[in-house]
C-alpha positions in Angstrom: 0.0 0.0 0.0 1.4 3.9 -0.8 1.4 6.5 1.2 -0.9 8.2 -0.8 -3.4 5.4 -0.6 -2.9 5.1 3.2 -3.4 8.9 3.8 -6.6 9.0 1.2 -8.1 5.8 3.0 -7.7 8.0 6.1 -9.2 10.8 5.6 -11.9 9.0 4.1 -12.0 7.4 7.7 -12.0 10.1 9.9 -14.7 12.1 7.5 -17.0 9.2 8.4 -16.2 9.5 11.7 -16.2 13.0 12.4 -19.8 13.0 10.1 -21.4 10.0 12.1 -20.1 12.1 15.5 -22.4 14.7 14.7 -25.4 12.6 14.0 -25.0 10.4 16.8 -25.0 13.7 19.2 -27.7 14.9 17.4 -29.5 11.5 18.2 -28.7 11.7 21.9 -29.3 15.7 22.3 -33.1 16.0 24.0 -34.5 19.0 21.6 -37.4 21.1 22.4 -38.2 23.7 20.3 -36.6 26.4 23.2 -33.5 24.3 24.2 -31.8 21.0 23.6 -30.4 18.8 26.9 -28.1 16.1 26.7 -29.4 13.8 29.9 -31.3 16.5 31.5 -28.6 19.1 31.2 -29.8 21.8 29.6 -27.0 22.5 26.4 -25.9 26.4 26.5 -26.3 28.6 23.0 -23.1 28.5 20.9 -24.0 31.3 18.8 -21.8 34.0 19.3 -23.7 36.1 16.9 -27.1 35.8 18.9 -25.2 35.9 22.1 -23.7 39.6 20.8 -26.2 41.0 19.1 -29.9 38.6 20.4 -30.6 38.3 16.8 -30.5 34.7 15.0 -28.1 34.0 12.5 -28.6 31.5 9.5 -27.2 28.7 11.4 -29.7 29.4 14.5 -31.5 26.5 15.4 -29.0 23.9 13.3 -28.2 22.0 16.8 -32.3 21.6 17.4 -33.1 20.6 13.5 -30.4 17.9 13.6 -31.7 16.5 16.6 -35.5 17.2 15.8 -34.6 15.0 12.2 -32.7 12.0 14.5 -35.4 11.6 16.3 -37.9 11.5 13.8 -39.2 14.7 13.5 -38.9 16.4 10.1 -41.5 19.5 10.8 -40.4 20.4 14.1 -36.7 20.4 12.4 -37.9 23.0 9.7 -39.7 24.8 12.2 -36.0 25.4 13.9 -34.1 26.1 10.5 -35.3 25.6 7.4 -32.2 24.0 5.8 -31.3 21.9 8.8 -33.5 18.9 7.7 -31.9 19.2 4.0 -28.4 18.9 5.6 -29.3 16.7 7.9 -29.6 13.9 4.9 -26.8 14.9 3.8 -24.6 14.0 6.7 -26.1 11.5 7.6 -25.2 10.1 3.7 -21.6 10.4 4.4 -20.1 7.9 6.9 -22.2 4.9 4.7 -20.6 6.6 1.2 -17.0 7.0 2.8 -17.2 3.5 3.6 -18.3 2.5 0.5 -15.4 4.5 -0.9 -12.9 2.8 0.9 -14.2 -0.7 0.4 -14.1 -0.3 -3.3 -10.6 0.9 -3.3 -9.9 -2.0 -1.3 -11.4 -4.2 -3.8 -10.0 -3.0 -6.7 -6.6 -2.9 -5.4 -7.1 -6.6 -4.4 -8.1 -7.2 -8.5 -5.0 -5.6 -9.4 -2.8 -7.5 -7.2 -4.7 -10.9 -7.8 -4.1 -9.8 -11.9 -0.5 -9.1 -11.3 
């Protein structure tokens, strides 16, 4: 195996990783349409922009969509931002594709060899 092939096949990895982190937090975050908790705890705003100013920004209400869309609940995560539900499917298309892309590389390189 290269370098190069080790190095791709890793970042592959750890972009599955780091995207199937966020769902699974998303999945274990509590939402309501106020707050989310993370077992009873109640999570503190992030937005640095709403904590400034007390006005949204485009991303307000991300954290709540994700976790309104893992557990099941596709209006309430429009309701909280409108594109959270549309990138919502798109992470959670990632760690299953990077595999995907890994295991094919794996398999052709193991026709090459076997051809060799």
């Amino acid at each position: 195996m290269t370098r190069l092939m080790a190095q791709y096949w890793f970042g592959e990895a750890l972009l599955g990783l780091v995207f199937g982190s966020i769902l699974l937090m998303a999945a274990l975050l509590e939402p309501t349409t106020e707050v989310v908790s993370l077992f009873g705890w109640q999570v503190p705003s992030l937005c640095a922009f709403r904590n400034l100013t007390g006005m949204g920004c485009p991303g307000c209400g991300l954290t709540r969509s994700f976790s309104f869309m893992a557990h099941g609940a596709p209006l309430e995560a429009f309701r909280m931002n409108a594109m959270g539900p549309f990138l919502y499917l798109a992470f959670a298309t990632q760690p299953p594709f990077r595999l995907y892309t890994i295991l094919r590389d794996l398999r052709e390189r193991s026709r090459a060899l076997e051809a060799a």
